[in-house]
C-alpha distance (Angstrom), angle and dihedral (degrees) to the residues before:
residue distance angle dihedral
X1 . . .
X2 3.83 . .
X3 4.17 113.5 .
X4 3.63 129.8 -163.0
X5 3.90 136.8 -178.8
X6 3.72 116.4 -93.5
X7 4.07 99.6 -123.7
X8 3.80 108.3 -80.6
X9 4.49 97.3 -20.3
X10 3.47 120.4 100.0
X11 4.20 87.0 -112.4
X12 3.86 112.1 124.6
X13 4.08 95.9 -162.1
X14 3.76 122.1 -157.4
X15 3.89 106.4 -112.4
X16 4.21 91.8 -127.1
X17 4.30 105.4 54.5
X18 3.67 124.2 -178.6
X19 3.70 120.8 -116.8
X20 3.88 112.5 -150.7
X21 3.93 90.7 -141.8
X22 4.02 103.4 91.9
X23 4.04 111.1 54.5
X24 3.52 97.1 137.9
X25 4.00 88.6 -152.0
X26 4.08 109.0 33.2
X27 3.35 90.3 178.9
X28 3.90 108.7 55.5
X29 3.92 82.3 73.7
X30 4.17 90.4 -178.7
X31 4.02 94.3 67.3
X32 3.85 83.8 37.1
X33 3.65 98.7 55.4
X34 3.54 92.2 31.7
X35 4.08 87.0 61.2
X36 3.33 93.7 53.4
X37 4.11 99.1 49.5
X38 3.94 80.1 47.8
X39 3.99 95.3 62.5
X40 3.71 88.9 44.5
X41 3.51 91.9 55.8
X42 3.44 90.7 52.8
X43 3.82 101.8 45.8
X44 3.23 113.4 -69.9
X45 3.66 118.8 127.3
X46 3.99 102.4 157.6
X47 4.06 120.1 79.3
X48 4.03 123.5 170.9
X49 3.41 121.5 -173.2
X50 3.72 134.0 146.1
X51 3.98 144.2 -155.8
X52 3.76 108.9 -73.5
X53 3.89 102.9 28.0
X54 3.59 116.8 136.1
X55 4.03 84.1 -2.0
X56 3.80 96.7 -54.5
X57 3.92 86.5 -52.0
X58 4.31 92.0 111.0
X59 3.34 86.2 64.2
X60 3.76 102.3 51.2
X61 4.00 92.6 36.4
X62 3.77 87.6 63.4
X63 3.51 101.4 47.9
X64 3.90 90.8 57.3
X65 3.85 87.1 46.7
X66 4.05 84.0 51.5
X67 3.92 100.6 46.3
X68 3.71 82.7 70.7
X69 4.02 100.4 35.7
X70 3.50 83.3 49.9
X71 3.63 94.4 75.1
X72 3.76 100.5 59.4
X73 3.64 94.1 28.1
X74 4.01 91.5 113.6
X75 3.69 91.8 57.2
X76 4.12 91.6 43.1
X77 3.20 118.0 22.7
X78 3.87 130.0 -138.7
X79 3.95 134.5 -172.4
X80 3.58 125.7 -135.0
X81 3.88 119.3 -155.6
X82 4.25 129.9 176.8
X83 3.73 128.0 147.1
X84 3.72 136.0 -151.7
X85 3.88 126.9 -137.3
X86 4.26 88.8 -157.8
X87 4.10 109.7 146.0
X88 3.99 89.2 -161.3
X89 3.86 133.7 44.2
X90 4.02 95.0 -110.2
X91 3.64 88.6 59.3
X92 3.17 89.9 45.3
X93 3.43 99.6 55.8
X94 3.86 94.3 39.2
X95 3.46 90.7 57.2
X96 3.69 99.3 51.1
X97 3.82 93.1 49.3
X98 3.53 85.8 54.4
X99 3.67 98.1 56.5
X100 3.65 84.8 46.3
X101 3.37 91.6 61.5
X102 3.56 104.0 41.3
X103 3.85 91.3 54.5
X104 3.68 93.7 39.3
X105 3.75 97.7 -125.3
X106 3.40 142.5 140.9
X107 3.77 100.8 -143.0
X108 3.72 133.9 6.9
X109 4.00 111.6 -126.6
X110 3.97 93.1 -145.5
X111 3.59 127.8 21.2
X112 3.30 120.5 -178.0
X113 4.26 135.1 -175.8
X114 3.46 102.6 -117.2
X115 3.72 142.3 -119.6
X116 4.23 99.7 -17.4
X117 3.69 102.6 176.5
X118 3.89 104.4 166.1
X119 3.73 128.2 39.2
X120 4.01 91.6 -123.2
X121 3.59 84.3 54.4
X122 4.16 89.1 54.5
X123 3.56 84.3 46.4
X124 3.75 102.0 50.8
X125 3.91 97.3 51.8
X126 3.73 87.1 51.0
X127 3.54 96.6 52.3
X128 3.70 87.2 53.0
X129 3.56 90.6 53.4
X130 3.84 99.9 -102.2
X131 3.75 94.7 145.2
X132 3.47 96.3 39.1
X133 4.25 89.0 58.7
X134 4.08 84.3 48.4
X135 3.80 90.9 62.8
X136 4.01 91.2 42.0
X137 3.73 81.2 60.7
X138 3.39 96.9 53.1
X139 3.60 95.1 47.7
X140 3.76 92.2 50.6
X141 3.76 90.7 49.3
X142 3.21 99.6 -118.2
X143 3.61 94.7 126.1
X144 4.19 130.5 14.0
X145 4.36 99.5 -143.3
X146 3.65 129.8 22.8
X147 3.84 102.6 -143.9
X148 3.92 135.8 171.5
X149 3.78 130.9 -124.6
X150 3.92 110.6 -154.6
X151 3.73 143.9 -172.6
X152 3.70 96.7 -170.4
X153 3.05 138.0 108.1
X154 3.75 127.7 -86.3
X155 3.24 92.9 -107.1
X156 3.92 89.4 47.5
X157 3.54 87.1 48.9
X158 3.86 95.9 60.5
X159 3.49 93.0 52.3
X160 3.39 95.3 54.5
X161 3.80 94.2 45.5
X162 3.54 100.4 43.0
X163 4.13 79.6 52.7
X164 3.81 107.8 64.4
X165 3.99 117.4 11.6
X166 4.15 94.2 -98.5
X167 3.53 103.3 179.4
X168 3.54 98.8 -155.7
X169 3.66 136.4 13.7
X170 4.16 135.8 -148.1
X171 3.91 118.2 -154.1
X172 3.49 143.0 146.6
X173 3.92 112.5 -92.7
X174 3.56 132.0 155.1
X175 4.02 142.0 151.5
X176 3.88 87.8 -94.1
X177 3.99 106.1 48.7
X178 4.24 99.5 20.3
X179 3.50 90.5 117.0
X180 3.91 84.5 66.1
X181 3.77 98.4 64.5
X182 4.24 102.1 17.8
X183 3.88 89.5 118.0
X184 3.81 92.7 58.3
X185 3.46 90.3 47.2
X186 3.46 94.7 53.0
X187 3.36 101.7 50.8
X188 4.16 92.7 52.1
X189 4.26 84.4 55.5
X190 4.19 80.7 52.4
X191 3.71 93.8 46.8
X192 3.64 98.8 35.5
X193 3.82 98.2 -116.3
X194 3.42 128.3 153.2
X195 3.91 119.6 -103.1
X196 3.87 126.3 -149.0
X197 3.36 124.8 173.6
X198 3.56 126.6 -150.2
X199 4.26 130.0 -166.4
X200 4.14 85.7 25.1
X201 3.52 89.5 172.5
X202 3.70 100.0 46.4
X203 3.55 100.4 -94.5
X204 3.67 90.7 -61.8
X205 3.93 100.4 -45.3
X206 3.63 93.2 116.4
X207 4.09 104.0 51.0
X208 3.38 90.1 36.1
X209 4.19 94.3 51.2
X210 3.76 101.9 29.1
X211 3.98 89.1 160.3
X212 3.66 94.1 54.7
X213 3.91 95.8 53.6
X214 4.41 92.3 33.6
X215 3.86 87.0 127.0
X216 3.73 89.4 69.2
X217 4.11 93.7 68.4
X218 4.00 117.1 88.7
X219 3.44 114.2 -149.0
X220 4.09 105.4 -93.4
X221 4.09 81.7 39.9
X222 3.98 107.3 115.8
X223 3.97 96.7 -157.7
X224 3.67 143.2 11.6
X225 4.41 87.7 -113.8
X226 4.07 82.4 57.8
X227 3.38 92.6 60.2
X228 3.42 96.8 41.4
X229 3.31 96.1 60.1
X230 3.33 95.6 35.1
X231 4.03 90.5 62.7
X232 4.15 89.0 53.4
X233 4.07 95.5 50.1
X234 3.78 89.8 39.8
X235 4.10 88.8 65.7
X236 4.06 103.4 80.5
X237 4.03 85.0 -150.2
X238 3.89 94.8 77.2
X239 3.84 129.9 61.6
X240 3.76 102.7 -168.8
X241 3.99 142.6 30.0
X242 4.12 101.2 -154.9
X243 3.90 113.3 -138.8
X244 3.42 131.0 177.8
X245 3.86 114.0 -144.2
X246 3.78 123.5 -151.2
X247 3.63 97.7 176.6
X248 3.87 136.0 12.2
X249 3.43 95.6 -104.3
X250 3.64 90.3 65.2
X251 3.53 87.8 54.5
X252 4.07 84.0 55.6
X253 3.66 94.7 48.0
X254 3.69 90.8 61.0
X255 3.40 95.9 50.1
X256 3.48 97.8 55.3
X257 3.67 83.0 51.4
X258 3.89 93.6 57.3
X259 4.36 87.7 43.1
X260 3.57 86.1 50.4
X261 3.81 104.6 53.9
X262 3.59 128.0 119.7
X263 3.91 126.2 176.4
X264 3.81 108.6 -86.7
X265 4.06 112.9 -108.1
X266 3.39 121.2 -105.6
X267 4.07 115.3 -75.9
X268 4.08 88.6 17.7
X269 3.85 76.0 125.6
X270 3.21 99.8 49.5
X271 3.98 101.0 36.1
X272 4.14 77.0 52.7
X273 3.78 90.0 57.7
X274 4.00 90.7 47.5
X275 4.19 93.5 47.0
X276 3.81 91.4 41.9
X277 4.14 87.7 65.1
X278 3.97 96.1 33.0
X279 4.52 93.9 51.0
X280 3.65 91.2 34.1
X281 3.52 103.7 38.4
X282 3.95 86.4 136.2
X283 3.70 90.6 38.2
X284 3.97 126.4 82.7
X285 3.65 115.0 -106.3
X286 3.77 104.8 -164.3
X287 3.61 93.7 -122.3
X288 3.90 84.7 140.3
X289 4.00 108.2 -144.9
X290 3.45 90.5 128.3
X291 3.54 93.5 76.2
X292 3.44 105.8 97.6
X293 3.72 93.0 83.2
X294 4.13 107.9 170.1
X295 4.30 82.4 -140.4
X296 3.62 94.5 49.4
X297 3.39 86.7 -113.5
X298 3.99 114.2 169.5
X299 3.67 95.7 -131.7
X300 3.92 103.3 157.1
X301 4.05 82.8 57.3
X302 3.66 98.8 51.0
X303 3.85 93.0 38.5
X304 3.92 85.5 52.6
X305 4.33 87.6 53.1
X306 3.45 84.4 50.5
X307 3.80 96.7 65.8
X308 3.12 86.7 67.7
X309 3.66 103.3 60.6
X310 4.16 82.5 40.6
X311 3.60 89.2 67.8
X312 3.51 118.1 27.2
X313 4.00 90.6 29.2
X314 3.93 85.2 -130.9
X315 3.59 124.2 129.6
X316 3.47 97.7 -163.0
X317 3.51 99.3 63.1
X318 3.92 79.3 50.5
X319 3.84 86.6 55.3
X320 3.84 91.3 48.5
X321 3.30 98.0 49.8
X322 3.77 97.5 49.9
X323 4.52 85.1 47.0
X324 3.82 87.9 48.8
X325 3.44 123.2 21.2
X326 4.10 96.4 41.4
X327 3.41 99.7 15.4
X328 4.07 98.1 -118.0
X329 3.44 122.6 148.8
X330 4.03 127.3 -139.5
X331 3.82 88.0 -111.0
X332 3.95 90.8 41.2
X333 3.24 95.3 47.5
X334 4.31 90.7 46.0
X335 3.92 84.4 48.6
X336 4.09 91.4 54.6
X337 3.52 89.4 51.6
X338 3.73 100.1 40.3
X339 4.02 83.5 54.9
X340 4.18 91.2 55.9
X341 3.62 108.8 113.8
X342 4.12 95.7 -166.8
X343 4.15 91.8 -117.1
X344 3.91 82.0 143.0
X345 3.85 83.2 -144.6
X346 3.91 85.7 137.1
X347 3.86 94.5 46.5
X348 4.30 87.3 53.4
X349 3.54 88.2 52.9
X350 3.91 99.3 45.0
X351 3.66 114.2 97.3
X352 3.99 91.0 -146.1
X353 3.21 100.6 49.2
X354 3.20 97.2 -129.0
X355 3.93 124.2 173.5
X356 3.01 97.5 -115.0
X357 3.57 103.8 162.8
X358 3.65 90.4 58.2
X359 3.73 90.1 51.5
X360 3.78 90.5 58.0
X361 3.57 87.7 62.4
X362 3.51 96.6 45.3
X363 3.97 88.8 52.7
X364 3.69 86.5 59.7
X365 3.22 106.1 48.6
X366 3.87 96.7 46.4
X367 3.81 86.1 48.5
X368 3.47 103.4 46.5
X369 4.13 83.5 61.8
X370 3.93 91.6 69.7
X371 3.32 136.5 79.0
């Protein structure tokens, strides 16, 4: 297992982490628990999870892991993060006490406000003394770092870090849409924040279509998931790849990804760049240039969402993308398009040309068939 340092903390963080999101059955909480002992065992020493996963299950199935962890935690360490999506201090507090509970700790390592996906929202919970709570917290001891999870932008994401002294941040990243969020990144590396990265295998795109994203492998690499992990712990800016495990053999898999790793060559980056826009000529790339929109419409996000109805011609991974990766509701997301008056100022810009107006529609209309 590769480890880094978390930012500016005295955590070292194992470069694969396990996201509480995936158990496939919550409730059996023996092969659950059981999972999560496993990865430890085997390296891991960084799990994120949050109030509401797997229907408040995540939670719960990590504590019982921990009650055992717990006991040789001083002679290997392990690092515990959740989040909290409160807009007021009470909340905050409430929720925090109950993920205390549930995990039977007496601290939580990371702790991190939750899902901001506009800056108004950022905003808002400050003024109502969000951040302010987060450093009572740490003062108290009941948590070590105040940290941010974010669906914005990078350039989003730098504002808000360069704002209040985060000192880590979680955001979606991977070898298909990192031009999305690069800025962010970049200014965490400048700061010296901690980077996580979350959905680093685009939400599923990439195990699930190996043959779209083949240009991704290098020749020694043994799979397309290698070597897209490989391309996040290659970049000295982030810390952790997120993954959620549904069996221990996934746990294995990414192991042998971590044992296998080699720096990238020179220009993989670059090359990347150049294959991203010749395979997925149809497919948004993230480069983000549509972002000026004149109605503040989030078009990079929702043009991301709809890669995944491109390719697996299912609009409820579209849906689940837009609820979880940037934070956008069905209605939200309706409401953005609704607001679109067809200027095309977004399809001038795009470097594709994609039609991306028409897309818009297309997002709505698939959407507004779900529940």
């Amino acid at each position: 297992m590769i480890y880094t340092k978390y930012g500016k903390t005295d955590m070292t963080l194992s470069a694969i982490g396990f996201g509480g999101m995936r158990f496939l059955e919550p409730y059996d909480s023996d092969q659950c628990h059981e999972m999560v002992q496993y990865a430890y065992s085997q390296g891991i020493n960084y799990f994120d999870t949050a109030p509401g996963y797997c229907g408040d299950q995540s939670e719960i199935i990590f504590g019982r892991a921990f009650k055992e962890m717990l006991k040789i935690r001083d002679e290997k360490p392990f690092y515990v993060a959740t989040k909290s999506g409160a807009d007021n201090p009470s909340d905050l507090r409430r929720n925090l006490e109950n993920s205390l509970e549930r995990m039977g700790l007496d601290y939580i390592d990371v702790y991190q406000e939750w899902c901001i996906t506009s800056m108004p929202q950022y905003e808002q919970r400050k003024a109502n003394g969000i951040l302010k709570e987060l450093t009572k917290f740490k003062e108290e001891g009941l948590i070590k770092h105040v940290c941010i999870s974010s669906h914005l932008p990078g350039d989003g994401i730098r504002e808000v870090l360069n704002d209040y002294p985060f000192e880590g941040v979680l955001l979606g990243y991977c070898a298909m849409n990192f031009q999305y969020r690069d800025a962010g990144i970049d200014a965490a590396a400048k700061n010296q924040q901690g980077v996580v990265c979350m959905n680093p295998l685009a939400g599923g795109l990439i195990p699930e279509h190996p043959e779209l994203f083949e240009f991704l492998k290098k020749p020694t690499d043994k799979s397309v998931v290698e070597s897209a992990l490989h391309f996040l712990i290659d970049d000295p800016r982030i810390n952790v790849a997120l993954l959620g495990f549904s069996k221990n053999k996934h746990v294995d898999q990414a192991i042998a990804a971590m044992d296998s790793y080699k720096p990238l060559p020179s220009g993989y980056k670059d090359s990347l760049r150049s294959n991203l826009k010749e395979n997925f000529n149809s497919i948004c790339t993230g480069c983000a240039y549509c972002k000026d929109c004149p109605q503040d419409i989030p078009i990079p996000a929702l043009m991301g969402a709809y890669n995944q109805f491109h390719i697996t011609k299912d609009p409820m991974n579209m849906l689940n993308t837009l609820r979880y990766h940037y934070g956008i509701s069905k209605e939200k997301a309706i409401e953005f398009v609704d607001s679109c008056i067809a200027c095309k100022k977004c399809e001038k810009e795009c470097t594709q040309i994609l039609p991306i107006v028409n897309r818009l529609q297309e997002i709505k209309k698939e959407i507004s068939k779900l529940d």
